[in-house]
C-alpha positions as CSV (number, residue, x, y, z in Angstrom):
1,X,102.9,110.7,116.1
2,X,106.3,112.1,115.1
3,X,108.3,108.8,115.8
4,X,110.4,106.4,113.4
5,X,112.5,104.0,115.1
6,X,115.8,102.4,113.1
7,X,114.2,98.8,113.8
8,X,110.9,100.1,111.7
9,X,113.5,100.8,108.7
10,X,115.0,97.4,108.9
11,X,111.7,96.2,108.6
12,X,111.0,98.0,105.1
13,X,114.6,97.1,104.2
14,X,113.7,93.2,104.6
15,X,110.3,93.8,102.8
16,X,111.9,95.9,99.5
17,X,115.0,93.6,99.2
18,X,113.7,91.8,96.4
19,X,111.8,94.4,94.9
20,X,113.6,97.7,95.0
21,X,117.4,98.3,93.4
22,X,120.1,99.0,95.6
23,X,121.0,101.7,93.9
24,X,124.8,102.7,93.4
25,X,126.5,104.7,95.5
26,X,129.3,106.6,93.9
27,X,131.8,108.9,94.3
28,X,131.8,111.5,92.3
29,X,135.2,113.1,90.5
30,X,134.1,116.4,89.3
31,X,132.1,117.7,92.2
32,X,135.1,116.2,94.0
33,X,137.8,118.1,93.1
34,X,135.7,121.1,92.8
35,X,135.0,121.1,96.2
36,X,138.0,119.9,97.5
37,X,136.1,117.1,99.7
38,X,134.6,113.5,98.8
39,X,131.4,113.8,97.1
40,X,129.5,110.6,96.8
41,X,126.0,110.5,95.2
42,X,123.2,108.3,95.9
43,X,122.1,107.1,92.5
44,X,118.4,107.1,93.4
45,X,117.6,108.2,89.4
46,X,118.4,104.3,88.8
47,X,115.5,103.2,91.0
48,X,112.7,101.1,89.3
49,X,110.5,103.8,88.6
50,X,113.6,106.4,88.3
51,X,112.6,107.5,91.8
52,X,113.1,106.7,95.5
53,X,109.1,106.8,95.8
54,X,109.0,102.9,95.2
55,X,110.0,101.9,98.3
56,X,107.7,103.9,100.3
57,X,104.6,103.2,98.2
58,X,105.5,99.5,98.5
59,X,106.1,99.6,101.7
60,X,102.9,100.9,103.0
61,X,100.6,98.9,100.1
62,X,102.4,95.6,101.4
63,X,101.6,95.9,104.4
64,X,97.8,96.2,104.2
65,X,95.8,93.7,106.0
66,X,94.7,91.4,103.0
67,X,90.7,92.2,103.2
68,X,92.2,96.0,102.5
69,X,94.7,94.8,99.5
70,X,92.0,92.9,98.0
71,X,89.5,96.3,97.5
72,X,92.6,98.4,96.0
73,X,94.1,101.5,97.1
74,X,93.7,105.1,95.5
75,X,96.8,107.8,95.6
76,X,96.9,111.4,94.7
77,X,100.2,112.6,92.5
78,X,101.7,114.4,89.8
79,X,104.6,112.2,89.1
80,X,107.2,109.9,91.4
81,X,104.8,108.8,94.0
82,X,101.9,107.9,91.5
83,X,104.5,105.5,89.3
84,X,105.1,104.3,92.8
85,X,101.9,103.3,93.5
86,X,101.6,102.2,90.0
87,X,104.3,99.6,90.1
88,X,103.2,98.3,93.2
89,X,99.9,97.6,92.2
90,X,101.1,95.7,89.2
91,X,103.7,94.0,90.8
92,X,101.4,93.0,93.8
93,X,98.0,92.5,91.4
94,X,96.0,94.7,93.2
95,X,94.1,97.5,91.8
96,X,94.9,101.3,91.8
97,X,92.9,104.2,91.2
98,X,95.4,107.0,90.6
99,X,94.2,110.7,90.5
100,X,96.2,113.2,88.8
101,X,95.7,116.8,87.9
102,X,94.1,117.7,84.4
103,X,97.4,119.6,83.5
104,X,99.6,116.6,83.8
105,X,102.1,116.0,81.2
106,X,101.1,113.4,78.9
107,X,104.3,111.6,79.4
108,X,103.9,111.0,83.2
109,X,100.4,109.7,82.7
110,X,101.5,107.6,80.3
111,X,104.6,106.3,82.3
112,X,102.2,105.5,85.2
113,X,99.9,103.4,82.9
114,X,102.9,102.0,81.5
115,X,104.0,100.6,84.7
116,X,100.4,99.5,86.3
117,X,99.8,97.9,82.9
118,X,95.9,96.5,83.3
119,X,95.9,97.0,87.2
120,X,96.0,100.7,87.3
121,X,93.3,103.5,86.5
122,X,94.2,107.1,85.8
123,X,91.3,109.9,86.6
124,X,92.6,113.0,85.6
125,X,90.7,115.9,87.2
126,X,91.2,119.6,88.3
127,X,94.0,122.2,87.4
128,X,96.1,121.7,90.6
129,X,97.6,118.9,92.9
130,X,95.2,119.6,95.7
131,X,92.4,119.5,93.4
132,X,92.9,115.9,92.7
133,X,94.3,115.5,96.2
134,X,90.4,116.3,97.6
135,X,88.8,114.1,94.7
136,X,91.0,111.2,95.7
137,X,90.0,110.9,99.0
138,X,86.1,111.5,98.3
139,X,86.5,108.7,96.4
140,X,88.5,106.6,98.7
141,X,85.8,107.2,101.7
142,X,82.8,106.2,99.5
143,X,84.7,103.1,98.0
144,X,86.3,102.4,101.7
145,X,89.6,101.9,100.2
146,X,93.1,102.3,101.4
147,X,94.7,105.5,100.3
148,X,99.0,106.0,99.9
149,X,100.1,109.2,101.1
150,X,102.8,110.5,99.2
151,X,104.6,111.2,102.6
152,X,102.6,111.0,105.7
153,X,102.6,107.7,106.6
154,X,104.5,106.0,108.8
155,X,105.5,102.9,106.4
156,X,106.1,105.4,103.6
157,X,108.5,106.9,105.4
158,X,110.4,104.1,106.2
159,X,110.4,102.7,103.0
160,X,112.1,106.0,102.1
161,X,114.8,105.1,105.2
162,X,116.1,102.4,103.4
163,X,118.0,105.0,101.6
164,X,119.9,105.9,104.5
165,X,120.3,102.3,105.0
166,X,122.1,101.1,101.8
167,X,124.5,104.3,101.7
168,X,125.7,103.5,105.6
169,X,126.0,99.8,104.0
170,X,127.4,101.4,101.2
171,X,130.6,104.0,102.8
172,X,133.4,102.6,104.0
173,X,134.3,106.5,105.4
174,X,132.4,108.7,108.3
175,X,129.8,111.0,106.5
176,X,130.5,114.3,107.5
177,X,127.3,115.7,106.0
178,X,124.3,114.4,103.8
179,X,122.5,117.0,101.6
180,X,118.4,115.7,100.5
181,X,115.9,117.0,98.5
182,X,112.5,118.2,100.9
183,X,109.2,118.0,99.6
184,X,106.7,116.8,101.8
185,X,109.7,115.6,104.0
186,X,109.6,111.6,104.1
187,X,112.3,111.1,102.1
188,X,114.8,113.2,104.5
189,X,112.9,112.0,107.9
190,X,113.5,108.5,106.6
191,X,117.0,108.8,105.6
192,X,118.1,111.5,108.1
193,X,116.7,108.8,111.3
194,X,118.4,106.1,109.9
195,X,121.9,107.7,109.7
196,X,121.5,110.0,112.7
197,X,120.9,106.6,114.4
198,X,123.8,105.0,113.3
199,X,126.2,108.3,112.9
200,X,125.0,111.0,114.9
201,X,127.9,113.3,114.2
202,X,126.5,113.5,110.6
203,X,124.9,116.3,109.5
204,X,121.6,116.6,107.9
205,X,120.9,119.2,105.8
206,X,117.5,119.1,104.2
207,X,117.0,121.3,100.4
208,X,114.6,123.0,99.7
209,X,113.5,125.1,96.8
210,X,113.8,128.8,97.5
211,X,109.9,129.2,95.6
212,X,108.8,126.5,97.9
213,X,110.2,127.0,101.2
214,X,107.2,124.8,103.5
215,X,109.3,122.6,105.9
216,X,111.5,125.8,106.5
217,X,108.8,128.5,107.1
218,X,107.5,125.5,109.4
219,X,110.3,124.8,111.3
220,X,110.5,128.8,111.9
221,X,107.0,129.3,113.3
222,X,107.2,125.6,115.1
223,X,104.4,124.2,113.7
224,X,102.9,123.3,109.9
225,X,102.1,126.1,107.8
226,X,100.1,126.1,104.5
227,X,101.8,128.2,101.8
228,X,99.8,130.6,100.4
229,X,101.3,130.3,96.8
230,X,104.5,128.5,95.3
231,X,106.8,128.5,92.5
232,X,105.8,124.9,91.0
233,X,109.3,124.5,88.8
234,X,111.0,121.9,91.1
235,X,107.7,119.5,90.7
236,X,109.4,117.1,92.9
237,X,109.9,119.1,95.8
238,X,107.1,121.9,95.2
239,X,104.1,121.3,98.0
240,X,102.9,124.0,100.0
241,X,102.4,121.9,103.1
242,X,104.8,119.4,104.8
243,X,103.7,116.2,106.5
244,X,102.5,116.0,110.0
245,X,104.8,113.0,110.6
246,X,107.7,114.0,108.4
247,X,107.9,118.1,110.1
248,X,107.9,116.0,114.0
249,X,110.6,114.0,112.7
250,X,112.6,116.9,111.1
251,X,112.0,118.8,113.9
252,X,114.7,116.5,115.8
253,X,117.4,115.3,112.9
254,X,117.7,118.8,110.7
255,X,120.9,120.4,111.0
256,X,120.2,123.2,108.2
257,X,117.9,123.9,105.7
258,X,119.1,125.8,102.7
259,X,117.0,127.3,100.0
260,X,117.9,127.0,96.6
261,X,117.2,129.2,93.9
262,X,115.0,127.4,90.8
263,X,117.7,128.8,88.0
264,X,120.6,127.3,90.2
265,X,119.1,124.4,90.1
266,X,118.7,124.5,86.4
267,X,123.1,125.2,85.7
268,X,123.6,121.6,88.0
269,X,120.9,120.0,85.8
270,X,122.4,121.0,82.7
271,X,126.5,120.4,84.2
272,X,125.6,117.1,85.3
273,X,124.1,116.1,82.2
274,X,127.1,117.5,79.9
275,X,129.8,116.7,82.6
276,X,129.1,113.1,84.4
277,X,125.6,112.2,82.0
278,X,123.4,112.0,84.5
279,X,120.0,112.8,84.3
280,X,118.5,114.4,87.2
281,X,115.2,116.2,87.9
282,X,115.0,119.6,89.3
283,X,114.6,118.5,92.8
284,X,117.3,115.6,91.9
285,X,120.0,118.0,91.4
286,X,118.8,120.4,94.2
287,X,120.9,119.0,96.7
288,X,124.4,119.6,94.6
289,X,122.7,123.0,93.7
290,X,123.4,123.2,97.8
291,X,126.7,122.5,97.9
292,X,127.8,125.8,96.7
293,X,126.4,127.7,99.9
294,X,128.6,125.3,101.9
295,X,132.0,125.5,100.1
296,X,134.0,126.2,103.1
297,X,132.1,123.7,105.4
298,X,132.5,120.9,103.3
299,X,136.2,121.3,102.2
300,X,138.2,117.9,103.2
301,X,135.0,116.3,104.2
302,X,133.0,113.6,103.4
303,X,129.6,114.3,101.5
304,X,126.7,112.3,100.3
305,X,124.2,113.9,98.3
306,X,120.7,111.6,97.2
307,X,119.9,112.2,93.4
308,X,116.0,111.3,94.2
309,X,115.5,110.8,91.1
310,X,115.9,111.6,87.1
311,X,112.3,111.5,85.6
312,X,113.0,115.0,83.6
313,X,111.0,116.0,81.1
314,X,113.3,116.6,77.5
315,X,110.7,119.0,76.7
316,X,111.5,121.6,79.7
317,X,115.3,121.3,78.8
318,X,114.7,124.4,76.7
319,X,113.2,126.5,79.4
320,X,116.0,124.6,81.9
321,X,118.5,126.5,80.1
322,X,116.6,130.0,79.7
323,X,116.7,130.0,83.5
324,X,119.6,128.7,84.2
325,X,121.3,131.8,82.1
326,X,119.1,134.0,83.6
327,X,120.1,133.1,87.3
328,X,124.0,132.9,86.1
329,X,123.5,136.8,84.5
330,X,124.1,135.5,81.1
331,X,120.9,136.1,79.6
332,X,119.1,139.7,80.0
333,X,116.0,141.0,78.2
334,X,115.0,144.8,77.5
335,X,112.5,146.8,76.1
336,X,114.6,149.3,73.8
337,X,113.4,152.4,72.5
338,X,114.6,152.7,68.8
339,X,114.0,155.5,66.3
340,X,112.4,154.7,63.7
341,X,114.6,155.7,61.1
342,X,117.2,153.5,58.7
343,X,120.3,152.9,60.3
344,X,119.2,152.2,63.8
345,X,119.2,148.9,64.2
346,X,122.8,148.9,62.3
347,X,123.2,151.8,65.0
348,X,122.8,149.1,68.0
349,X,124.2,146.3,66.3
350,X,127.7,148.1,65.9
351,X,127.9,150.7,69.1
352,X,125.8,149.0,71.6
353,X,126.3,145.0,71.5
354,X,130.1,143.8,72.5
355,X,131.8,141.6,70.3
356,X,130.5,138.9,72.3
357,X,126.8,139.6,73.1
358,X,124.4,137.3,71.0
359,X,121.0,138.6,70.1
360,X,118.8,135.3,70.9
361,X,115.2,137.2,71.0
362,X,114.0,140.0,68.7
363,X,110.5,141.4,68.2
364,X,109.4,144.9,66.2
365,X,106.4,146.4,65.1
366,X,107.1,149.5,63.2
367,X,104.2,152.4,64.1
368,X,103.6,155.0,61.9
369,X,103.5,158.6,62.9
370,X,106.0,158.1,66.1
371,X,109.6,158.9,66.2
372,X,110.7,156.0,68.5
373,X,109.0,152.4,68.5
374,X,109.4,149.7,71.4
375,X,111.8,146.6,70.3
376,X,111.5,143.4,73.0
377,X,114.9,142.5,72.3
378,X,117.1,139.2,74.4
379,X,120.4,139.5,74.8
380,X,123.4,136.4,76.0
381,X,126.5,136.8,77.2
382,X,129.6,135.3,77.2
383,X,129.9,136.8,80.5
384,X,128.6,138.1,83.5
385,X,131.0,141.1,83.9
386,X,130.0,142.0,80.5
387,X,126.1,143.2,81.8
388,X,127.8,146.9,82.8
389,X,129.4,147.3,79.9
390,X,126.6,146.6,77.8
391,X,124.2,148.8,80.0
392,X,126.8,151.8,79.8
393,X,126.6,151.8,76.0
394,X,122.8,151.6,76.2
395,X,123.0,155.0,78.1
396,X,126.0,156.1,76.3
397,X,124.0,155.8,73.0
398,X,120.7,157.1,74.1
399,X,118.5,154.5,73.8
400,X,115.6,154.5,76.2
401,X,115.3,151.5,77.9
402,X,113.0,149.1,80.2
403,X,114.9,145.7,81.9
404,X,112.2,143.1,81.7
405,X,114.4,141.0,83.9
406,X,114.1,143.2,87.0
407,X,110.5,143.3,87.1
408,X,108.8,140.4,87.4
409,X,105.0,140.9,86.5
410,X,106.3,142.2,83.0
411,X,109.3,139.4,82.7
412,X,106.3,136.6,83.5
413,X,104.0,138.8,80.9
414,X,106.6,138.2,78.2
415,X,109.1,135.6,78.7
């Protein structure tokens, strides 16, 4: 356990060739000059599937003995890894039993039957990812048939080393650093043994989300943790306990590991969307979220970053953009005290909001028999430096006030 060797990633390389896109890698102009180094991004968001997960599911499924091929295989996911699987089994003509948690979105169970066509079978059960997790390999031991770890297994991980493989194809340059997504780790072991092999100066620096921190606390305490709870947001990345095989292998090839706020990760969604149109996931973009907590490292150098992938969801864009204003200081909520007479809601409009300050959320019950009456009210700015002002004239004016954004049981509660 806890070994990959380059020659194992060849192997998957030979066996994807014809199956997987070599994906593009290109450098980018506007991370580039805002940086002030060479940013190049591993277009992983074109993959067949939209995800790097292909090649590890493929991998591993193609190289099953044939008796084991020819009674199916069975994988537990939310999303990259079961399209994976999906497309593998179709591709292949095998059949899959894919088990996904009850609260799935429609869309990603209907993308995974989309690419297993007839092959495939989705059983949606339980609320959460270990849920289905437990059900999938109950059924896998009474059926005796092969299951496809989303990241611990050996084969899966070097299907994900091909990544590394094509970008050190790819650059003509020295990489100076690579930035990749962690969630259960087999994309970065893969990737980080392949380039470490063949560069060893480069640096590795794995991403994690800062709700989701398992490969970090891990590396901490020196062996894997479980997570007691997790901020789900970055779906891709979110898992509360790394893989045996990828934490042995991180162990030895991690330079850094930096945490990345969920609301960061929401601004680089929505700036490479409107500035290059690319569409990334959260856990996509997490590694240019990264960038910014190594501005002064990476000045003049060479950096790749892998987009994993771009399966996003148009329907969170909405709530992408509530946190990303949130994290940026743009976007503030309150509890406001107003008295319940005419005039005071002219009162606030005029004295308290700036010229500037938007009022995107507004909700008021008027109580009778009370002098004052509680408004939930949302307030944008055009600025950060423009929260003191605001708050000033709050006080200034006498309004009694709660800030929903500074507690967090009560911002959950209501926004």
């Amino acid at each position: 356990m806890g070994t990959l060797h380059i020659e194992d990633i060849i192997i998957a390389n030979q066996r994807l060739k014809d199956v997987v896109t070599h994906t593009p890698l290109q450098k980018n102009q506007v991370l580039s000059e805002r940086y002030q180094c060479n940013v190049y991004l591993k277009r992983e968001d074109l993959q067949v599937v939209r995800s790097f997960k292909i090649r590890g599911a493929f991998h591993q499924i193609s190289s099953l003995p044939v008796e084991e091929l020819n009674n199916g295989v069975v994988c537990a996911s939310a999303g990259n890894h079961a399209q994976g699987v999906a497309y593998s089994c179709h591709t292949l003509k095998i059949t899959g039993k894919i088990f996904m948690p009850s609260t799935t979105p429609r869309q990603k169970v209907d993308q995974v039957k989309f690419f297993g066509k007839e092959y495939v079978e989705v059983i949606l059960i339980g609320d959460t990812f270990d849920d289905s997790f437990n059900e999938a390999m109950k059924y896998c031991e009474e059926h005796v048939m092969a299951f496809i770890h989303p990241f611990d297994q050996e084969k899966i991980v070097a299907g994900q080393g091909t990544v590394g493989m094509e970008i050190m194809n790819d650059i003509e340059e020295n990489i100076d650093y690579l930035f990749s997504s962690i969630g259960g780790g087999g994309l970065i072991s893969g990737t980080g043994t392949y380039i470490k092999s063949i560069s060893p100066r480069t640096k590795i620096i794995g991403c994690e989300p800062s709700g989701a921190p398992a490969m970090k606390e891990s590396i901490e305490q020196g062996k894997v943790i479980e997570l007691e709870k997790i901020d789900k947001f970055v779906d891709g990345a979110a898992v509360k306990k790394v893989g045996d095989l990828p934490f042995e292998i991180c162990q030895k090839i991690l330079d850094d590991i930096v945490l990345v706020p969920e609301g960061k990760i929401c601004t680089t969604i929505l700036e490479l969307y409107n500035q290059n149109a690319i569409v990334a996931e959260p856990a996509g973009a997490m590694p240019i979220s990264a960038l910014d907590f190594y501005k002064d490292e990476i000045k003049g150098k060479t950096v790749v970053c892998v987009v994993s992938g771009g399966n996003n969801d148009i329907g969170r864009m909405q709530e992408m953009r509530e946190r990303s204003l949130i994290y940026e200081g743009l976007q503030h909520y309150f509890i406001v005290q107003f008295p319940q007479r005419a005039g005071a809601l002219r009162e606030f409009i005029s004295d308290v909001l700036g010229p500037d300050d938007d009022i995107t959320r507004f909700e008021y019950t008027k109580k009778n028999n009370k002098a004052n009456g509680p408004v939930l009210i949302g307030i944008e700015l055009k600025c950060d430096e423009d929260y003191d002002h605001l708050i000033d004239r709050l006080e200034k004016k006498g309004f009694g006030y709660h800030e929903i954004n500074k507690n967090e049981s009560l911002f959950n509660l209501l926004i």
